[in-house]
DRENPA-3360 file (N, C-alpha, C; in nm, 2 decimals, always signed):
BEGIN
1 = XXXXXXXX = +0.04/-6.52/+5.04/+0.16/-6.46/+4.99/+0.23/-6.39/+5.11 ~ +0.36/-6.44/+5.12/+0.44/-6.33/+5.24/+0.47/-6.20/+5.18 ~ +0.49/-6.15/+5.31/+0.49/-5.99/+5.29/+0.66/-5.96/+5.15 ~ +0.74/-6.04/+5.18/+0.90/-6.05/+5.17/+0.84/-6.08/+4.98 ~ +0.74/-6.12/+4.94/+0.68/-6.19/+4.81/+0.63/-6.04/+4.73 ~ +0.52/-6.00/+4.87/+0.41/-5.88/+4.83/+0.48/-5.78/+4.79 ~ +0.63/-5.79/+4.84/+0.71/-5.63/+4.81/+0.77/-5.66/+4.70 ~ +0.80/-5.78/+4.63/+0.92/-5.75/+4.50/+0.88/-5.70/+4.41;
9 = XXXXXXXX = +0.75/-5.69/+4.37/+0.75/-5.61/+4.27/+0.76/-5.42/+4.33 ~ +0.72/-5.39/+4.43/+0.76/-5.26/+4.43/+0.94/-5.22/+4.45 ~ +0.97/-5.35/+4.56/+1.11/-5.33/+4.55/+1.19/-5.32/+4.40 ~ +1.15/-5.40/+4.30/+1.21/-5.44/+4.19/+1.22/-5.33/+4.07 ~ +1.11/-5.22/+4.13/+1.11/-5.10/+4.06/+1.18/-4.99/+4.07 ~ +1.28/-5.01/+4.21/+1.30/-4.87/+4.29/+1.49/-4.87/+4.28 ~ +1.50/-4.79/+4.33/+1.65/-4.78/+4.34/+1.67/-4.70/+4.47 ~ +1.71/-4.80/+4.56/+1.68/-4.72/+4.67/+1.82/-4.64/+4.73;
17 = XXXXXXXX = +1.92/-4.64/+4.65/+2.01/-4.55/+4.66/+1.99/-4.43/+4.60 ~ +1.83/-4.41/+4.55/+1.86/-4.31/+4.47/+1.72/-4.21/+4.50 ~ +1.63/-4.36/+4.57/+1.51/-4.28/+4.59/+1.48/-4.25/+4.73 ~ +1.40/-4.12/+4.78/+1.38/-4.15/+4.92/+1.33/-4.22/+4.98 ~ +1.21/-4.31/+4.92/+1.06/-4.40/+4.93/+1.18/-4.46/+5.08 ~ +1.08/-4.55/+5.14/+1.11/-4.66/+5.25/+1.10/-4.81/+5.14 ~ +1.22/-4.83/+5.22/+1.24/-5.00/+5.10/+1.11/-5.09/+5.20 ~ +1.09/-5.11/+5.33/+1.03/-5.15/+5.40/+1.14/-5.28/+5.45;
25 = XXXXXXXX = +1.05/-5.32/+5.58/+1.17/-5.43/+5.67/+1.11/-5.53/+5.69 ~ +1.13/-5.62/+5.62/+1.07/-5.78/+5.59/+1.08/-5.79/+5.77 ~ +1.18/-5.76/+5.84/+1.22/-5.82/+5.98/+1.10/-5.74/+6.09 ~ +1.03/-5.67/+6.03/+0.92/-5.64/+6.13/+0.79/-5.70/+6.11 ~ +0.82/-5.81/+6.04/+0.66/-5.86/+5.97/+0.68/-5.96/+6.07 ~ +0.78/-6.03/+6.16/+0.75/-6.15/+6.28/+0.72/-6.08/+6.39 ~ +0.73/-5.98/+6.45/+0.71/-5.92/+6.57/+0.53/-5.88/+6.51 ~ +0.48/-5.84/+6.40/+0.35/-5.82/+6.38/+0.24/-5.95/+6.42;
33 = XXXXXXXX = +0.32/-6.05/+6.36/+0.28/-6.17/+6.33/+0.24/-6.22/+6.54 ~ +0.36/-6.22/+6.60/+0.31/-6.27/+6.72/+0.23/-6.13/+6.78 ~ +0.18/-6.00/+6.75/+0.12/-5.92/+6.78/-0.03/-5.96/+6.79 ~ -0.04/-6.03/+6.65/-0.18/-6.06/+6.58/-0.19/-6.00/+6.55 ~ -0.36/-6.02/+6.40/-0.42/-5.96/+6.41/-0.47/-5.83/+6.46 ~ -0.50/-5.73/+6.38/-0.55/-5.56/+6.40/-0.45/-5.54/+6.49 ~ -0.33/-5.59/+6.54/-0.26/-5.49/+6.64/-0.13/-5.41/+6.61 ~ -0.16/-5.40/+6.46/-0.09/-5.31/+6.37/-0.15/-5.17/+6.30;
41 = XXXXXXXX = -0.07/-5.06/+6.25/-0.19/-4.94/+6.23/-0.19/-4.81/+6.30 ~ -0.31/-4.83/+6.32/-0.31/-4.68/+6.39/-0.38/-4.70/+6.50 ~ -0.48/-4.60/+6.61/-0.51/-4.57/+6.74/-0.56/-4.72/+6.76 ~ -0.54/-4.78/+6.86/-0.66/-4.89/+6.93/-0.66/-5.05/+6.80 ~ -0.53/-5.02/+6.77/-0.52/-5.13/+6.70/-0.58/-5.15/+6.54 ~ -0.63/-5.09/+6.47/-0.71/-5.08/+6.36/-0.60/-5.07/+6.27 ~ -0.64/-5.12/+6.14/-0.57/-5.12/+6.03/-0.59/-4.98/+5.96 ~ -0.45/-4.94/+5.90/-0.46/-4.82/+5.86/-0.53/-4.84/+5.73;
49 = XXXXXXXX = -0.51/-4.69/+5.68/-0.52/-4.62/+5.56/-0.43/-4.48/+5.53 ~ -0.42/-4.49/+5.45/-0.37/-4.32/+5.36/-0.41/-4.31/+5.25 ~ -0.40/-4.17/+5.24/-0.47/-4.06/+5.07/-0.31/-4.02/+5.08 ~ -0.23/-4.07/+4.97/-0.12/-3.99/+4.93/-0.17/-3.86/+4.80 ~ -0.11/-3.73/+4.75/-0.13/-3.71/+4.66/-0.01/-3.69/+4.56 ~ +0.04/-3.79/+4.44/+0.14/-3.78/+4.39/+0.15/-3.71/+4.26 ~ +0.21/-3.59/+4.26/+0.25/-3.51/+4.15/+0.36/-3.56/+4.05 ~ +0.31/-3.72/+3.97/+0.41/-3.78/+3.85/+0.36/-3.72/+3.72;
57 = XXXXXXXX = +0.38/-3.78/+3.63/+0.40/-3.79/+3.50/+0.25/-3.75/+3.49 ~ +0.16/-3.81/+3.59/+0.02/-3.80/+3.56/+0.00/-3.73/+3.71 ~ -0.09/-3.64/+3.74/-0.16/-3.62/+3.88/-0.24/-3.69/+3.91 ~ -0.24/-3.76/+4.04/-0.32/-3.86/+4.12/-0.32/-3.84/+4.24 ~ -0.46/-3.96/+4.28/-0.44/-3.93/+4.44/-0.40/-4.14/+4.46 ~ -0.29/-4.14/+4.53/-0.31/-4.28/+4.57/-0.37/-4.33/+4.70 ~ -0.44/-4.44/+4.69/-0.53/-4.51/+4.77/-0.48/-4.63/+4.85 ~ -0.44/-4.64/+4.96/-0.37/-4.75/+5.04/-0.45/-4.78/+5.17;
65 = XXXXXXXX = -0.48/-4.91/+5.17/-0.52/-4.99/+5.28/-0.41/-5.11/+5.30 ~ -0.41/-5.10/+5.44/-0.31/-5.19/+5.55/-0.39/-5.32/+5.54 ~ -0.32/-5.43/+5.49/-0.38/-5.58/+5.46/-0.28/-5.67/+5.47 ~ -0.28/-5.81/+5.55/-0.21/-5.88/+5.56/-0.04/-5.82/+5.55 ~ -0.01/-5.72/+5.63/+0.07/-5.65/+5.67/+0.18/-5.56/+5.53 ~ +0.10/-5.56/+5.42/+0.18/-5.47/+5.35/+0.01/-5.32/+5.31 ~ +0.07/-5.21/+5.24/-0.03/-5.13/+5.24/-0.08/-5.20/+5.07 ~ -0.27/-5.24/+5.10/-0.22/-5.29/+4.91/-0.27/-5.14/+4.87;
73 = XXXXXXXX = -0.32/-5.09/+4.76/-0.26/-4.92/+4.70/-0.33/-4.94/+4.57 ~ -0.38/-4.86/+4.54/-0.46/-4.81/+4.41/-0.44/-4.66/+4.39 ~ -0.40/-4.65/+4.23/-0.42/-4.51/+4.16/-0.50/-4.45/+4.14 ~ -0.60/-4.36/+4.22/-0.70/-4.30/+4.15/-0.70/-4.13/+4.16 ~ -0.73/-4.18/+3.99/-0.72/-4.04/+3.91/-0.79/-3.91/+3.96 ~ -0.93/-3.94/+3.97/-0.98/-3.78/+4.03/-0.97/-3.78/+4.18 ~ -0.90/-3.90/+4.26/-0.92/-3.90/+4.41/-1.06/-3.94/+4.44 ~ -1.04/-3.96/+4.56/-1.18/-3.98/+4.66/-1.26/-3.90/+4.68;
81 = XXXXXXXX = -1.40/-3.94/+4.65/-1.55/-3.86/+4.67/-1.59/-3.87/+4.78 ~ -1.72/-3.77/+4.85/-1.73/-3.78/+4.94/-1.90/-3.78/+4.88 ~ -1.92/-3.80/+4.78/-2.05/-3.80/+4.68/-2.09/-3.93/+4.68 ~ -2.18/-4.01/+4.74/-2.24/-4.18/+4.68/-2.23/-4.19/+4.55 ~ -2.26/-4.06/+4.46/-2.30/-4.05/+4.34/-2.21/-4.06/+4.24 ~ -2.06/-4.07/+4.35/-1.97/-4.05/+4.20/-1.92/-4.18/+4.22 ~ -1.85/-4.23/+4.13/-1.76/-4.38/+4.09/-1.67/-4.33/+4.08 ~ -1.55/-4.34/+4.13/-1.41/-4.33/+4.10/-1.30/-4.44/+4.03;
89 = XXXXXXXX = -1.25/-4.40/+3.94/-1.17/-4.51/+3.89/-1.06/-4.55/+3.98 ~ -1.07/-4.65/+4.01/-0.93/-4.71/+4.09/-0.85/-4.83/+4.02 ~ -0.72/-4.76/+3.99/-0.64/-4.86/+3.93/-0.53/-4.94/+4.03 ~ -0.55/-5.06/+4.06/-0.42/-5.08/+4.13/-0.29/-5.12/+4.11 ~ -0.22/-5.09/+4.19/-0.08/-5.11/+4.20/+0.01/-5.21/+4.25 ~ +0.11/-5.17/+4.29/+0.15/-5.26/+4.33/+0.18/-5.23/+4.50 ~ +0.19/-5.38/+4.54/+0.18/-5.30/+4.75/+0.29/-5.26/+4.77 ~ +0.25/-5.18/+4.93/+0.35/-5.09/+4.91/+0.39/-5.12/+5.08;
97 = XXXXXXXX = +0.51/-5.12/+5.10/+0.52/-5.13/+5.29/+0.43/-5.07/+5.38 ~ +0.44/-5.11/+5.48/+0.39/-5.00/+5.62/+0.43/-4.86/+5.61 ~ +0.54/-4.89/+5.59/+0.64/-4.75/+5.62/+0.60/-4.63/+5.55 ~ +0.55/-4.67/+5.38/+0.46/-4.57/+5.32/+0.36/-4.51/+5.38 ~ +0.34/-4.52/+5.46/+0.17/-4.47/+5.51/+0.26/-4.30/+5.53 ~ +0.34/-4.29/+5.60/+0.43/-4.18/+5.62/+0.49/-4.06/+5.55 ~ +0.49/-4.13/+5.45/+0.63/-4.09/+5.34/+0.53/-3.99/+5.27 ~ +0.63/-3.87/+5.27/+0.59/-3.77/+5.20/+0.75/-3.66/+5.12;
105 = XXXXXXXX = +0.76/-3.64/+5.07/+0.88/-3.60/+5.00/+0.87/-3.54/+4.85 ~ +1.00/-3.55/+4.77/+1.03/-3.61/+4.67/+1.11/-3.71/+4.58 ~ +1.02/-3.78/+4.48/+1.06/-3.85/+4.46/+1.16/-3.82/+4.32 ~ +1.31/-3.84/+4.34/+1.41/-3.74/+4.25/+1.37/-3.79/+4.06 ~ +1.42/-3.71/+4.00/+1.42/-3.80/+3.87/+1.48/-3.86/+3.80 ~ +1.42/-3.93/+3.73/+1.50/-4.05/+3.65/+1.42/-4.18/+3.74 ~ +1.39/-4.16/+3.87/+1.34/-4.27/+3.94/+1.16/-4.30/+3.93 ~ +1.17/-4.43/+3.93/+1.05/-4.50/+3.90/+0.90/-4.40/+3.98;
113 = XXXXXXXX = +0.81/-4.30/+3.92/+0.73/-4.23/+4.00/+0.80/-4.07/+4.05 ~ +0.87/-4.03/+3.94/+0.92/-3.91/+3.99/+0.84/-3.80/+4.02 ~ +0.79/-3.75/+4.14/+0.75/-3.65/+4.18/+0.74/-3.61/+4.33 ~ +0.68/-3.49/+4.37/+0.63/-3.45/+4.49/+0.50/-3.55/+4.51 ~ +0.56/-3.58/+4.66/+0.42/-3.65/+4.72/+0.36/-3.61/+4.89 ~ +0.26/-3.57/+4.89/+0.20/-3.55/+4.99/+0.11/-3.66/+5.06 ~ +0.13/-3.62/+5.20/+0.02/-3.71/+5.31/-0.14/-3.70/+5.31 ~ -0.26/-3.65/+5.21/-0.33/-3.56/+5.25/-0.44/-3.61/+5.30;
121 = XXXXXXXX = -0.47/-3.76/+5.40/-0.55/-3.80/+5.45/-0.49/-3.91/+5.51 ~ -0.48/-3.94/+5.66/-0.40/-4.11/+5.70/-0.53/-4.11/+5.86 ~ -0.55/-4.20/+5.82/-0.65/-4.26/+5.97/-0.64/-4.42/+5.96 ~ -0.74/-4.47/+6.04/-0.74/-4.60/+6.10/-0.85/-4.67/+5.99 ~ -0.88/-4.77/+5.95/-1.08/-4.82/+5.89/-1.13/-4.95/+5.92 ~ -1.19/-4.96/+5.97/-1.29/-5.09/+6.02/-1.36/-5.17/+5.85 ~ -1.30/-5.30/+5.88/-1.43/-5.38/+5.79/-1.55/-5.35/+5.80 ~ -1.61/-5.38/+5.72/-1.74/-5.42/+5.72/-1.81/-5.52/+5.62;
129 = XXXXXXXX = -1.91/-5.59/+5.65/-1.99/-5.72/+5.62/-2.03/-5.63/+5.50 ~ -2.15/-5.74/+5.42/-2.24/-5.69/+5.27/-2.34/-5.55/+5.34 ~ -2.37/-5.65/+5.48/-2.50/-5.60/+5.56/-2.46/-5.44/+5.62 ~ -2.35/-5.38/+5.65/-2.26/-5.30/+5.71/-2.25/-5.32/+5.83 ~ -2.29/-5.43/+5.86/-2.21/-5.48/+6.03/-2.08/-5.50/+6.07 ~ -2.04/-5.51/+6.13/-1.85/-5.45/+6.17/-1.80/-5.61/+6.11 ~ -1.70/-5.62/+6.02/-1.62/-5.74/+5.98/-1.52/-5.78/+6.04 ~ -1.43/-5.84/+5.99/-1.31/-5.86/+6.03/-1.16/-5.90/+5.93;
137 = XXXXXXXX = -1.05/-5.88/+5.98/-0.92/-5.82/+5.91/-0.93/-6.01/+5.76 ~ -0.93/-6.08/+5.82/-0.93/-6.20/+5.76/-1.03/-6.19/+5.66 ~ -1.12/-6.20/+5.70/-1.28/-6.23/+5.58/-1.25/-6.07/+5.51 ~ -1.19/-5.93/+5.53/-1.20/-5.90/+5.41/-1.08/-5.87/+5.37 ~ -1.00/-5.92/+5.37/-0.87/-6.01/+5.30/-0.97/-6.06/+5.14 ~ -1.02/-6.15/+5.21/-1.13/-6.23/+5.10/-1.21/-6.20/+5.02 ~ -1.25/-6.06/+5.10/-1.32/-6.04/+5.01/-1.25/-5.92/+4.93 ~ -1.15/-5.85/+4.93/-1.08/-5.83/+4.81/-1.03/-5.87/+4.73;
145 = XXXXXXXX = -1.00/-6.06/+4.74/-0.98/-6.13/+4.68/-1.06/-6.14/+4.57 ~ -1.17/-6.13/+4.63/-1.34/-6.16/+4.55/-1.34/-6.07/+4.43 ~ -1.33/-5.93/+4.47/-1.32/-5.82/+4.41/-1.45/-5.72/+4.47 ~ -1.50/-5.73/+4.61/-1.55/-5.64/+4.63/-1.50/-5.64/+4.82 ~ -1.49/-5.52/+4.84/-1.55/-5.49/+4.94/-1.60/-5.38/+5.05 ~ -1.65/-5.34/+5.15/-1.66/-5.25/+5.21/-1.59/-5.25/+5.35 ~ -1.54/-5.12/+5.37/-1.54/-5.04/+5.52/-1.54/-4.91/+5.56 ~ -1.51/-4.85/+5.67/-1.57/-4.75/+5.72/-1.45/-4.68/+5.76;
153 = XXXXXXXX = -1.43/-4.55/+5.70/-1.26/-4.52/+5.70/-1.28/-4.43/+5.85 ~ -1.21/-4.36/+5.93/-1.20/-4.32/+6.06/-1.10/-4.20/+5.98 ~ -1.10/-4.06/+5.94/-0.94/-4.03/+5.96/-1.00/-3.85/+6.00 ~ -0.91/-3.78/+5.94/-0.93/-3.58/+5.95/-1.05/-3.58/+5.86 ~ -0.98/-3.66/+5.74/-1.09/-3.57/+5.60/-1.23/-3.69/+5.55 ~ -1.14/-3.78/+5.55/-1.24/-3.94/+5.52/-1.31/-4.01/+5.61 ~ -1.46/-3.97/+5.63/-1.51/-4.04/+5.75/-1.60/-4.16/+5.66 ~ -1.68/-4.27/+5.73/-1.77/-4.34/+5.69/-1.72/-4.46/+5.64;
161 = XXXXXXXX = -1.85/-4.49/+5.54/-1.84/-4.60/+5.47/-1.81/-4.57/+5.31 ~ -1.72/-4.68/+5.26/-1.67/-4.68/+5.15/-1.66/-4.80/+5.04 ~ -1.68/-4.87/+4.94/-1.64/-4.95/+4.90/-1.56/-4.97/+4.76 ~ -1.51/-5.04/+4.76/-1.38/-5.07/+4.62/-1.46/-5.20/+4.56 ~ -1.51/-5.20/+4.47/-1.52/-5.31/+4.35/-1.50/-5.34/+4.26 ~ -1.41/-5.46/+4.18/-1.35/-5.45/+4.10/-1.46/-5.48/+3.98 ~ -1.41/-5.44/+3.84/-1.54/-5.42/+3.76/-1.45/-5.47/+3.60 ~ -1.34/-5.51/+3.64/-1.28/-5.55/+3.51/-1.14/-5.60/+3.54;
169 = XXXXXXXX = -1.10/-5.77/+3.46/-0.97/-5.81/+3.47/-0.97/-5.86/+3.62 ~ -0.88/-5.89/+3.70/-0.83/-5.97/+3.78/-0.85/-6.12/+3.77 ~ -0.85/-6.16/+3.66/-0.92/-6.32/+3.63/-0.77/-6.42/+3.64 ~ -0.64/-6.37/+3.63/-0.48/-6.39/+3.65/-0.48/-6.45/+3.78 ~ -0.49/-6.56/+3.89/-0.46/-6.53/+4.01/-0.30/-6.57/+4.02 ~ -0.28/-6.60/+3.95/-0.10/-6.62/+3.94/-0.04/-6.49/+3.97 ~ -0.05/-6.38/+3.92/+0.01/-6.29/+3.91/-0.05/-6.16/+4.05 ~ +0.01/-6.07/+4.09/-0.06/-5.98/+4.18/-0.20/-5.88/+4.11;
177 = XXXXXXXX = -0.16/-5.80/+4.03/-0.31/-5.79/+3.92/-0.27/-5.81/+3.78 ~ -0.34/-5.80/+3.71/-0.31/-5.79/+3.58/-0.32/-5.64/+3.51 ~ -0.30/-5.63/+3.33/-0.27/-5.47/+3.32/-0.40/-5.42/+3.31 ~ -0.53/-5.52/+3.31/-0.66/-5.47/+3.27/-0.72/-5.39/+3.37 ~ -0.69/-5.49/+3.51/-0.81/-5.48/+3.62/-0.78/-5.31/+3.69 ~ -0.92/-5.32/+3.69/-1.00/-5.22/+3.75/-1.06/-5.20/+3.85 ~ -1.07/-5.13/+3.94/-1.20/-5.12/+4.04/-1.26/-4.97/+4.03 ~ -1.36/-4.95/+4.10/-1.39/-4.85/+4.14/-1.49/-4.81/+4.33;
185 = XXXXXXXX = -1.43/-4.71/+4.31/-1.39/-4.65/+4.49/-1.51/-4.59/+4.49 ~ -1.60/-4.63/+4.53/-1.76/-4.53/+4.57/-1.78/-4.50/+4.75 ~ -1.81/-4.39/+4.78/-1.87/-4.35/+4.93/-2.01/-4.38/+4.95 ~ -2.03/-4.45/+5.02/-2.13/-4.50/+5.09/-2.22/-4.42/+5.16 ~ -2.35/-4.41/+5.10/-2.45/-4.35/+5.24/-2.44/-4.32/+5.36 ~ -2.49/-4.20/+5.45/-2.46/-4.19/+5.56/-2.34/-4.09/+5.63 ~ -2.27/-4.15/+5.72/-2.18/-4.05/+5.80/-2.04/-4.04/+5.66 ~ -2.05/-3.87/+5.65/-1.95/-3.82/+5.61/-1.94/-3.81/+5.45;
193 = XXXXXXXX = -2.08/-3.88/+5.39/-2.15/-3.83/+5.31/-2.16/-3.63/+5.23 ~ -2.16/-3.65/+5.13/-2.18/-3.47/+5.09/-2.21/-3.50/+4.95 ~ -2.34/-3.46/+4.91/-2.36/-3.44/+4.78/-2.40/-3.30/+4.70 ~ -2.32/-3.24/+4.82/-2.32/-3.07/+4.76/-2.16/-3.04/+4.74 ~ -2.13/-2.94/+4.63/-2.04/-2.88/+4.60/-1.88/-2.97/+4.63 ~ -1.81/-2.93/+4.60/-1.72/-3.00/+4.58/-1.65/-3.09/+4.69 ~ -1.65/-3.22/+4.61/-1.63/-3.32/+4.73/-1.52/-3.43/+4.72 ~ -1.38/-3.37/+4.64/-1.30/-3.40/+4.63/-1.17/-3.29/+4.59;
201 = XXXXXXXX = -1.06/-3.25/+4.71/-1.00/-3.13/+4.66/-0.91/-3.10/+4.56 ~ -0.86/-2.99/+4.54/-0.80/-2.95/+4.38/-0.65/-3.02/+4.47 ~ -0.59/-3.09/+4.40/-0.48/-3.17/+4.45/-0.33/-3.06/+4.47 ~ -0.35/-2.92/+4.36/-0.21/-2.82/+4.33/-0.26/-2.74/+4.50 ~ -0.40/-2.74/+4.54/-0.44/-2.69/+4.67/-0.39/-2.73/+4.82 ~ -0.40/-2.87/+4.78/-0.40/-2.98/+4.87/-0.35/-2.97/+5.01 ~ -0.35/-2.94/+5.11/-0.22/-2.94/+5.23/-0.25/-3.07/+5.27 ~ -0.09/-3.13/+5.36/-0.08/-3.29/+5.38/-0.13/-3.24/+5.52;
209 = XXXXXXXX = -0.19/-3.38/+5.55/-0.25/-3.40/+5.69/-0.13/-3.38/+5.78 ~ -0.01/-3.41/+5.76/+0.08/-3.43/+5.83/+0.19/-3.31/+5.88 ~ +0.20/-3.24/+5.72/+0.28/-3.13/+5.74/+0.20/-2.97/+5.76 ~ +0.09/-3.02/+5.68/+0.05/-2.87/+5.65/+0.09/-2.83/+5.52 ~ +0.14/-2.89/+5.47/+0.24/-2.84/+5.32/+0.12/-2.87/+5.21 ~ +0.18/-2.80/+5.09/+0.12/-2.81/+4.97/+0.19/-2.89/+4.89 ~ +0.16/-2.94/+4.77/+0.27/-3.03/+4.66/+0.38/-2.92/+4.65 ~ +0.36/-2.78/+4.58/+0.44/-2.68/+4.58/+0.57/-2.67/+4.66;
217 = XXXXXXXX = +0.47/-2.65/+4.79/+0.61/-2.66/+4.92/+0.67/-2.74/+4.94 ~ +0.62/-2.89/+4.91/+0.68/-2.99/+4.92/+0.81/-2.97/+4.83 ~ +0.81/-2.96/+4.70/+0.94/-2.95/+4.57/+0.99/-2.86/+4.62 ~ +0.95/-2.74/+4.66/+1.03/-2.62/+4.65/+1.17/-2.65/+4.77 ~ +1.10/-2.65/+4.90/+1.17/-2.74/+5.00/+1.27/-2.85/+4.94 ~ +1.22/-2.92/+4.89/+1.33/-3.05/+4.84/+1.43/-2.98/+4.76 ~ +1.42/-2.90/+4.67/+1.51/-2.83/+4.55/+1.61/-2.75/+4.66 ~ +1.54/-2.70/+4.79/+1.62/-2.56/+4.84/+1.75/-2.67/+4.92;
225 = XXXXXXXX = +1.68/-2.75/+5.00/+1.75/-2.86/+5.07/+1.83/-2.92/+4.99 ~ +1.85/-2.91/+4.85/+1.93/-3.01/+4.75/+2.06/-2.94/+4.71 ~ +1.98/-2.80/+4.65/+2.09/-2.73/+4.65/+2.17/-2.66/+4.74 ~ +2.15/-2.68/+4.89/+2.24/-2.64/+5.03/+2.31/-2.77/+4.99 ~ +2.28/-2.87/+5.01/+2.36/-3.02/+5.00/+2.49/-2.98/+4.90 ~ +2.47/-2.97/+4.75/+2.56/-2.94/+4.66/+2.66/-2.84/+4.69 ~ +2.61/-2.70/+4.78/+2.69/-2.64/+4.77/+2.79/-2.62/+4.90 ~ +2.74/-2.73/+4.98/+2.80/-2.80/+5.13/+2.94/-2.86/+5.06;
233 = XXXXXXXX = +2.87/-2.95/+4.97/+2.96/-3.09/+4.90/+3.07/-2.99/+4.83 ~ +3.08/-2.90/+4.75/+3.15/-2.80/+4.64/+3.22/-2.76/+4.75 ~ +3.18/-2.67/+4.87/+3.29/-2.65/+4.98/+3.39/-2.74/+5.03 ~ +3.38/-2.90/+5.05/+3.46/-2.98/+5.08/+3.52/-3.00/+4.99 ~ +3.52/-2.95/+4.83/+3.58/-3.04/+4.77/+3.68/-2.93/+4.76 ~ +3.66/-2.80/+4.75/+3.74/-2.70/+4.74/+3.86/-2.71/+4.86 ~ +3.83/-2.76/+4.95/+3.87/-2.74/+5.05/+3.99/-2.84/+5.07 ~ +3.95/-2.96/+4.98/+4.05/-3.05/+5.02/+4.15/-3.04/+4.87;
% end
């Protein structure tokens, strides 16, 4: 599936006269393409990741990994553990551009996902095999396909190994998912590991990796900035 394929259903939801999101640029997927492989992302070539935290209709933390050059993205509800012990529900979505990895704002209302969204984890993550030996960008393509797989996230807050398995629905391969499927997000043994005390943050807490900001600051900012705009706009109109 081309990337120009992978976006219409996000594009088809959005209104991007209306929303801040990034539409994404089908015209930077040929300059990737002769880049190759992993030389997209973040430090030293690695495929990214981000933890968005989105204050909608429902509180979540969204889950995106950089794949065959769009971010593919899962909703999960309590966010990421840093516990082996917990299973996290991951529901997915639909992919989301490059350009999301970034985006942090708000998202206005009436528009598809209306809320404050924060950065609050973005680093680089390595495949990995069943065995946990280092993989590669293609084979775990595949093995998402499959419905399972593992790697080893690199960022501020998310270190180690991690895996996503799906555990219900994706049996549709016509479609991107279907409304059943499921996965769940488990931390892996070892580096970055914690099975003490709280190992996933209170999201109203949260500061973004990027800004420092809270969800809070994030809206409050957007509302202050909105209403300077209006009352910019009300001066020109008086004026003319």
């Amino acid at each position: 599936m081309g990337e120009a394929e992978s976006l219409r259903r996000y594009r088809g939801k959005r209104d991007f006269g209306a929303t801040s999101e990034p539409r994404g640029s089908t015209g930077d997927l040929a300059a990737r393409e002769e880049e190759g492989p992993g030389q997209q992302g973040g430090a030293g070539g690695a495929p990214a990741y981000v933890v968005q935290i989105h204050d909608a209709s429902t509180m979540h933390f969204d889950f995106r990994l950089e794949v065959d050059g769009v971010l593919k993205s899962w909703a999960v509800p309590k966010g990421p553990s840093t516990n082996p012990g917990d299973k996290r529900l991951a529901v997915p979505t639909e992919d989301h551009p490059l350009e999301y990895r970034e985006y942090e704002g708000v998202i206005g209302g009436g528009q598809y996902g209306a809320g404050a969204v924060i950065v609050w984890d973005a680093g680089t993550y390595r495949p990995l095999n069943k065995d946990g030996t280092p993989g590669d960008e293609a084979s775990f393509a595949k093995a998402l396909a499959k419905g399972h797989a593992s790697f080893w996230l690199d960022g501020p807050k998310l270190k180690g190994g991690f895996s996503l398995t799906r555990f219900r629905g994706g049996g549709d391969r016509g479609r991107e998912h279907d409304s059943e499927e499921a996965w769940l997000l488990v931390k892996r043994s070892g580096t970055g590991a914690d099975r003490s005390g709280r190992t996933t943050p209170d999201p109203r807490r949260a500061r973004s990796a990027r800004s420092g900001r809270t969800l809070r600051q994030v809206s409050r900012e957007a509302s202050e900035a909105g209403t300077r705009h209006r009352h910019r706009a009300g001066k020109g109109t008086t004026a003319s």
